[in-house]
MIVEX-104129 format. One record per residue (C-alpha): residue in one letter; x, y, z. Coordinates in steps of 0.25 Angstrom, whole numbers, padded with zeros to 4 digits, always signed. Layout:
residues N
AXYZ/...
***
This chain:
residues 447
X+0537+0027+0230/X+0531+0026+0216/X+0530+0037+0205/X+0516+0038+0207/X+0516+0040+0221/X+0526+0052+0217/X+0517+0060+0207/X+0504+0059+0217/X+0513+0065+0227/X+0517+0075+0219/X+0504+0079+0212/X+0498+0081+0227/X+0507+0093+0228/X+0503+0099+0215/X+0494+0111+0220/X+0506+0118+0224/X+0502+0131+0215/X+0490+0132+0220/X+0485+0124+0230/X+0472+0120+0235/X+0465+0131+0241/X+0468+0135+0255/X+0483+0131+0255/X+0493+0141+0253/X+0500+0142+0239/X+0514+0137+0239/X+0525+0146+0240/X+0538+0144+0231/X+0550+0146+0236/X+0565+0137+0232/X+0566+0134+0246/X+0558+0122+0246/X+0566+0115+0232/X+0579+0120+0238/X+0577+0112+0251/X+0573+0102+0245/X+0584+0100+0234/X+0595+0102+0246/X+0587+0089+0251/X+0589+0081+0240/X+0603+0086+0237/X+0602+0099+0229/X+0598+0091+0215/X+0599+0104+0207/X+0614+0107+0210/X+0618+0095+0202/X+0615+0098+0189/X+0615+0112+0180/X+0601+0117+0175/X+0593+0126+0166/X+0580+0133+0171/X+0569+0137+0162/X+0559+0147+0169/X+0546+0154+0162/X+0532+0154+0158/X+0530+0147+0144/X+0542+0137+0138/X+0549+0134+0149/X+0546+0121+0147/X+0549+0118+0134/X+0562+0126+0135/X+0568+0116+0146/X+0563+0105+0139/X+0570+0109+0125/X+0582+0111+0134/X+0582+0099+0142/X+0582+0092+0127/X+0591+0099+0121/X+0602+0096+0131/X+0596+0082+0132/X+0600+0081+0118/X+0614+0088+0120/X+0618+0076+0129/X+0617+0082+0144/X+0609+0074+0152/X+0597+0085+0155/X+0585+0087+0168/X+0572+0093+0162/X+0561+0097+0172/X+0551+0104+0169/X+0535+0107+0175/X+0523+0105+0174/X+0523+0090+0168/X+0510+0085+0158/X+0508+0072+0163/X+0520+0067+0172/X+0528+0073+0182/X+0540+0066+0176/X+0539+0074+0165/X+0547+0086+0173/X+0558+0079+0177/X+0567+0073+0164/X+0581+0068+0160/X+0585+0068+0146/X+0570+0069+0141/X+0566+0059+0148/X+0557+0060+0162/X+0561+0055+0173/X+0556+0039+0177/X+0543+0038+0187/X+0553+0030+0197/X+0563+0041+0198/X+0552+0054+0198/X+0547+0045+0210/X+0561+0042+0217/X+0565+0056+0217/X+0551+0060+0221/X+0549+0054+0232/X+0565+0058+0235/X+0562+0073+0234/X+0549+0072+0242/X+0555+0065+0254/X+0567+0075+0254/X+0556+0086+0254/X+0549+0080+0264/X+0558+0078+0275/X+0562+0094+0271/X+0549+0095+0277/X+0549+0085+0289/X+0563+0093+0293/X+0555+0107+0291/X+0563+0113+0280/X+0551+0113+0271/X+0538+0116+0275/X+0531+0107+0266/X+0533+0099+0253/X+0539+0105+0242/X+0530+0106+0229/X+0526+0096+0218/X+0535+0105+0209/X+0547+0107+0220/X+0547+0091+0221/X+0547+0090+0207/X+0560+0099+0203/X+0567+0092+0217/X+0564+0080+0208/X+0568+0084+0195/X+0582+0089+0201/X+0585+0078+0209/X+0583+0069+0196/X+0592+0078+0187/X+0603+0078+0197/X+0602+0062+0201/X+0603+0060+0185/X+0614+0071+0185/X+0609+0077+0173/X+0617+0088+0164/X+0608+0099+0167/X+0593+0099+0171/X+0583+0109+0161/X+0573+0114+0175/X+0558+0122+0171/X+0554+0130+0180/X+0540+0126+0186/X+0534+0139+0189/X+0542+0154+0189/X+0557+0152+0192/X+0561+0161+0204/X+0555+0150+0212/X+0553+0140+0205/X+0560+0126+0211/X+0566+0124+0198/X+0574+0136+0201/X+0582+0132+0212/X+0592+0127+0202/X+0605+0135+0198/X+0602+0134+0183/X+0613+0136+0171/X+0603+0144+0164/X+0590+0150+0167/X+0580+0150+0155/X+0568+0159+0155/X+0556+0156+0145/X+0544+0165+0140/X+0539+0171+0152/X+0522+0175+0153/X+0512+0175+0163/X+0508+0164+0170/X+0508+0159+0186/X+0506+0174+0190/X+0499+0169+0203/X+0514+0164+0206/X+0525+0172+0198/X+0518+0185+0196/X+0508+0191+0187/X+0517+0198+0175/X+0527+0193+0168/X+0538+0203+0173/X+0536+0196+0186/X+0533+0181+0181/X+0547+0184+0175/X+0555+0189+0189/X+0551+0173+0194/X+0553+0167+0183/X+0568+0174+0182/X+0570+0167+0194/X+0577+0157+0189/X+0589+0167+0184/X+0602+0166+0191/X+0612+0176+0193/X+0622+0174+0183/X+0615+0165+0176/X+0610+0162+0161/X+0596+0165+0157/X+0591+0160+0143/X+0578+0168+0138/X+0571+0175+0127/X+0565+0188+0125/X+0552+0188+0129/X+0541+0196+0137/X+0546+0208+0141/X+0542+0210+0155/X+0550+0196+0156/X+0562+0201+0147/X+0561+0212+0157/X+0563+0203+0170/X+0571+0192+0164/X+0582+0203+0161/X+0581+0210+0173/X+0583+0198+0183/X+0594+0193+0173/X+0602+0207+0176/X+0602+0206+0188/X+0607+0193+0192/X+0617+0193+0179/X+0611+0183+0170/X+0617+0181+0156/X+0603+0181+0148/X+0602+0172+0135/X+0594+0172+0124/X+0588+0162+0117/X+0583+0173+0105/X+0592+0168+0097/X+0586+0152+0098/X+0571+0158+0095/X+0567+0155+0079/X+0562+0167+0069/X+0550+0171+0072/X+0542+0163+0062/X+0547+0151+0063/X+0538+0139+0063/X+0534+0134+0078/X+0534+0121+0072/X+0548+0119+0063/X+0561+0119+0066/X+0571+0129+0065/X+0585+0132+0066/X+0594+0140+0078/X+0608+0143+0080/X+0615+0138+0092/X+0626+0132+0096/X+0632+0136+0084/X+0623+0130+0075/X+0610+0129+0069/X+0601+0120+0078/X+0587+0115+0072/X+0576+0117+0082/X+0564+0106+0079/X+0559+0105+0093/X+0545+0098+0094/X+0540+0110+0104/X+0530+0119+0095/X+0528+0131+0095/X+0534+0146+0090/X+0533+0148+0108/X+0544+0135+0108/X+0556+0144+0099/X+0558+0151+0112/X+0559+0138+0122/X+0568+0131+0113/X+0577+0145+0111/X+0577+0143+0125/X+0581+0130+0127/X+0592+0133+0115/X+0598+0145+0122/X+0598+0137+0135/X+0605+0125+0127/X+0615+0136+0120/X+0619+0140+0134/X+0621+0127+0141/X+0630+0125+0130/X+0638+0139+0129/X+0638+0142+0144/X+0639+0128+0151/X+0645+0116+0143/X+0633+0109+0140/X+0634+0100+0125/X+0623+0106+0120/X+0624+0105+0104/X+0617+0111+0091/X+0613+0097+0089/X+0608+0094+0103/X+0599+0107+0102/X+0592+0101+0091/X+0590+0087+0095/X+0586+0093+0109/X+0575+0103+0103/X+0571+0092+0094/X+0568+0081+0105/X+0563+0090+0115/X+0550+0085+0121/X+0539+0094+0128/X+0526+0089+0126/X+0513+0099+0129/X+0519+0110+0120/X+0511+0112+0110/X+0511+0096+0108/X+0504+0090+0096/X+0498+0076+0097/X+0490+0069+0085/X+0479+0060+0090/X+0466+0056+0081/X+0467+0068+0071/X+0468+0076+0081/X+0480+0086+0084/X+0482+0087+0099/X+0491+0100+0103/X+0495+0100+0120/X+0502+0114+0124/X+0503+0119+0136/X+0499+0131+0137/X+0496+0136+0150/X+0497+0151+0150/X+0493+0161+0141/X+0509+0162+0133/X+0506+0147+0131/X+0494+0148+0127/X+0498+0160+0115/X+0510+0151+0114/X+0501+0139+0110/X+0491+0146+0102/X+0504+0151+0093/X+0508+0137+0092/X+0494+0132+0088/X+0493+0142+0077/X+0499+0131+0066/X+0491+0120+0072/X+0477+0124+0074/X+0471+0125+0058/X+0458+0130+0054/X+0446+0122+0053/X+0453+0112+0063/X+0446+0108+0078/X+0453+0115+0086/X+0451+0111+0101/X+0459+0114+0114/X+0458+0108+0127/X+0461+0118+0138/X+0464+0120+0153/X+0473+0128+0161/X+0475+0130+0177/X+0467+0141+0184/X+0478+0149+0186/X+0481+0150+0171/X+0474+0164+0164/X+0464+0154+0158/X+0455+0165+0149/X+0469+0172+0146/X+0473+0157+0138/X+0459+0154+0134/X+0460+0168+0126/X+0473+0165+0119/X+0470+0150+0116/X+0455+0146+0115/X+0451+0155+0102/X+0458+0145+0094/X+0452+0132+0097/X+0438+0128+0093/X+0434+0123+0104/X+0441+0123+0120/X+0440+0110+0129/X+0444+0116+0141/X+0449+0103+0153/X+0451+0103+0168/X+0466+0101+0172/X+0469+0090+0184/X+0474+0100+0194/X+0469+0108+0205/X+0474+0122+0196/X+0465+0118+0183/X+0456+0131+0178/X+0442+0129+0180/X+0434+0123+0165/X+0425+0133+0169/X+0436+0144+0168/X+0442+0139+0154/X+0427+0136+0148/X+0425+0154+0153/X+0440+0156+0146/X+0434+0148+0135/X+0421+0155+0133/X+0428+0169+0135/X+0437+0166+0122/X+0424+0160+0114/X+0431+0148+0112/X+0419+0137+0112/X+0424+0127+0125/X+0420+0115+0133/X+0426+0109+0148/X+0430+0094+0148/X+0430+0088+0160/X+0443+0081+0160/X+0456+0083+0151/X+0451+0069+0144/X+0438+0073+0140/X+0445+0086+0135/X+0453+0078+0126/X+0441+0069+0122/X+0431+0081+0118/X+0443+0090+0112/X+0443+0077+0101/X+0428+0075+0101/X+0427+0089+0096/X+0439+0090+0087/X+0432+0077+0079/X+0418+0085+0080/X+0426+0097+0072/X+0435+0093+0064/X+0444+0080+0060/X+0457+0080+0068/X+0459+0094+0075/X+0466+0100+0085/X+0465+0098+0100/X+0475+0109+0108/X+0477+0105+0122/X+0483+0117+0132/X+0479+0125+0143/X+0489+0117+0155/X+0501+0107+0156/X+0490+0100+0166/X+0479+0099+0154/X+0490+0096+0143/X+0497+0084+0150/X+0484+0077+0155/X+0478+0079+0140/X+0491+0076+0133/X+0493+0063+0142/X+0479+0058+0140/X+0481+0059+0123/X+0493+0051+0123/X+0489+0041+0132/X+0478+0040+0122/X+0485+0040+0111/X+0497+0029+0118/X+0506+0039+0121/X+0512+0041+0106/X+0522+0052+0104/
***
């Protein structure tokens, strides 16, 4: 069966957070990815791992790690969730993700051994898009026998198929609100899901953070006896450019950090992904180096993260920031950026389970104008809710009818204004990847 017969069956499982309405939601439970992986050989008990659960910088925390022991010479897994434009993106070897034929071969190889689960009555229905995902991801890092595999967690941890893994080390990022519909409604109890990925006698790597999380996270790691790390001392001085490199001390010596991630909100992800490193090294025998820290921060790639793309005088910025931590967070990272007597313009749209006025608040003051765009999924916020965010911040605003025209009237007014500019693209993973893919296939794909 072809690739593309692949992703459309995939993509008509995606409302499995929040389905049409009438049909019950789906509820999670590891029984379903454990069943599955026994079909295809238990995948996962081939190969060491790290899991990386939180709310904001899980991502780039697993993919500055994933680099760093790419560049130390171990042969290294990175998936991660959601993807900006292809599917492939979640599943990579050595930086590199994995080829259409083979995300097809092992598609269709996880599905059939899902379906005849079914047919014998072991599942009552089909795994979900994202369970048939990480089946595929695991399959792939174990047939490729990699090192060790870096594994996001999707969404929570406790779980989370991700987490049916026995991980080296359990890594926990900034912790804030978001999916209370699904893990809880305060942070203390966002935390206790996401601590789910803890293992007695096992290793977490974290950093002081809010403390109602600090609270939890210490607690749960009491009590199953878990040797806490801190990655404090890999974070920079405070005042320390979000932009320039700096210099640590690991591994006995002093390691120059020039990761192209921007932002003061990256220091803690890439202490992260350092400490993780450290330990691998210290603890389990892995070659990380001083100089393999470097080079792996350095070449680490992780687009949509405060991403900056030149095209026609105009400054193009793609965050994702879709809660209100990211949104402060990119707001923080703007402040160098955004000058006075410049257009400035952001294109905005979120999912309707996202506090849209909460994020319209923190981020639409310090735009001239708001283009806010309709997302290609069953979840996207209603225009006429961000243009009633809009109004309530007093933040002049205008709905476009598709991500393409957003693009087209964000640059219309940026020449009406002023030469050159700045157009801030945020709000969804959904809204960045469409808009980022449609300005490089505009623009031939330049780096």
């Amino acid at each position: 069966m072809s690739y593309a017969a692949a992703i459309d069956q995939l993509n008509a499982m995606v409302p499995e957070l929040y389905p049409p309405p009438g049909e019950p939601r789906r509820k999670f439970s590891l029984n379903e990815i454990r069943l599955l992986l026994a079909a295809l050989g238990d995948p996962h008990l081939r190969f060491p791992c790290v899991l990386i659960a939180g709310t904001n910088g899980k991502g780039s925390t697993a993919a500055t790690l994933a680099s760093i022991l790419t560049a130390s010479g171990c042969r290294t897994g990175l998936y991660t969730s959601p993807h900006l434009e292809r599917a492939n993106e979640r599943i990579r070897l050595d930086r590199a993700e994995i080829a259409d034929d083979a995300f097809a071969a092992l598609y269709f190889r996880v599905h059939d051994a899902a379906q005849q689960l079914v047919l014998d009555g072991w599942l009552a229905r089909l795994p979900s898009y994202f369970e048939i995902l990480t089946a595929q991801a695991l399959l792939y890092f174990a047939e490729a026998a990699v090192d060790i595999a870096v594994l996001e967690v999707g969404m929570g941890g406790r779980l989370d198929a991700t987490n049916i893994v026995d991980p080296l080390l359990s890594v926990i990022t900034d912790i804030s609100l978001d999916h209370t519909e699904w893990l809880g409604s305060t942070i203390a109890a966002i935390t206790r899901e996401k601590a789910g990925i803890l293992r007695p006698g096992g290793t977490m790597i974290a950093l002081p953070q809010h403390p109602e999380a600090n609270q939890v996270l210490g607690e749960v790691a009491a009590a199953l006896g878990v040797r806490g790390v801190s990655a404090a001392q890999f974070v920079p001085s405070i005042g320390v450019s979000p932009v320039a490199p700096y210099g640590i001390e690991a591994l006995g010596a002093t390691v120059q950090v020039d990761s192209p991630l921007r932002g003061a909100h990256q220091h803690r992800n890439i202490a992260l992904a350092v400490a993780a490193a450290v330990e691998l090294a210290d603890r389990h025998g892995f070659p990380v180096t001083p100089a393999g820290l470097a080079e792996g921060i350095r070449l680490t790639r992780w687009p949509g993260r405060l991403e900056r793309i030149g095209k026609d005088g105009v400054e193009w910025i793609f965050d994702v920031a879709h809660n209100p931590a990211g949104a402060w967070a990119l707001c923080a990272g703007l402040s160098g950026v955004l000058r006075d007597g410049e257009s400035r313009t952001l294109i905005f749209g979120c999912l309707r389970d996202k506090p849209v006025l909460e994020m319209a608040k923190i981020l639409f003051p310090i735009f001239a104008q708001v283009i806010v765009a309709p997302i290609h999924t069953v979840r996207t916020a209603p225009l006429e809710d961000l243009l009633a965010a809009a109004a309530a911040t007093g933040t002049p605003a205008l709905a476009a009818d598709s991500v393409s025209q957003a693009l087209q009237l964000a640059l219309t007014r940026s020449a009406q204004r002023a030469q050159g500019g700045v157009i801030v693209v945020s709000g969804s993973v959904y809204l960045v990847g469409e808009a980022r893919s449609l300005l490089l296939a505009d623009r031939g794909r330049q780096p």
